[in-house]
N, C-alpha and C positions, 0 to 999 in steps of 0.2 A: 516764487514757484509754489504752488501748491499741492501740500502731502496728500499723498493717497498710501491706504492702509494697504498692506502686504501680510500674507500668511507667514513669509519666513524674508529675510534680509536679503541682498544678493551679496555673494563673499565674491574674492578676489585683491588683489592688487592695485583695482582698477577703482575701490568703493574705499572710501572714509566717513565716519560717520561722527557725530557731536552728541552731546547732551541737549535737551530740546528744553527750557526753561521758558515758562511761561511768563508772557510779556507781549507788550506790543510792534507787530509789523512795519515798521514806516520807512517812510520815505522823506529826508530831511532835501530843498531844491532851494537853490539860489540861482536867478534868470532877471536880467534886467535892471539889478537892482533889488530884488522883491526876494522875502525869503517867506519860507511854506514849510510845514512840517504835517506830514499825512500818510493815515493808511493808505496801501492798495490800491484801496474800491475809494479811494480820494477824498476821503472823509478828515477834516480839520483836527488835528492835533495841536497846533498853535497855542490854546486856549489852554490845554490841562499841561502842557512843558514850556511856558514863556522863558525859561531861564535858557532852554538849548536852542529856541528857535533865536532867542537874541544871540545864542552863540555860534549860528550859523551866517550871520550875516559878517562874520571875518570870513567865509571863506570867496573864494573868487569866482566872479560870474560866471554862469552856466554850469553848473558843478550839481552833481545827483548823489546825496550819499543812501545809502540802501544796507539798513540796519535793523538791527531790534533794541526798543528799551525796555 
């Protein structure tokens, strides 16, 4: 989901909020067989994290993990 900037927070009981560290978006996918790690806009990460994309291929077909590193 994509932040949009706000003049003031919304309060309640209903809002929790996190520290925002900068890092990258992605999307780590095991389908078929085949593993992918990518931002978003589905752009390859593969290439600069070969150690977590080798370590998603333990997890089991069809699985989306949706994180940041």
């Amino acid at each position: 989901m994509q932040c949009l900037p706000v003049a003031k927070l919304p309060e309640g009981s209903n809002w929790e909020y996190e520290v925002k560290f900068d890092g990258y978006r992605a999307l780590g996918i095991k389908s078929g067989g085949r593993v992918g790690l990518m931002f978003r806009n589905e752009n390859d990460l593969s290439v600069r994290f070969p150690i977590l994309t080798q370590t998603l291929a333990n997890l089991a077909d069809e699985t989306i993990i949706d994180g940041e590193l």
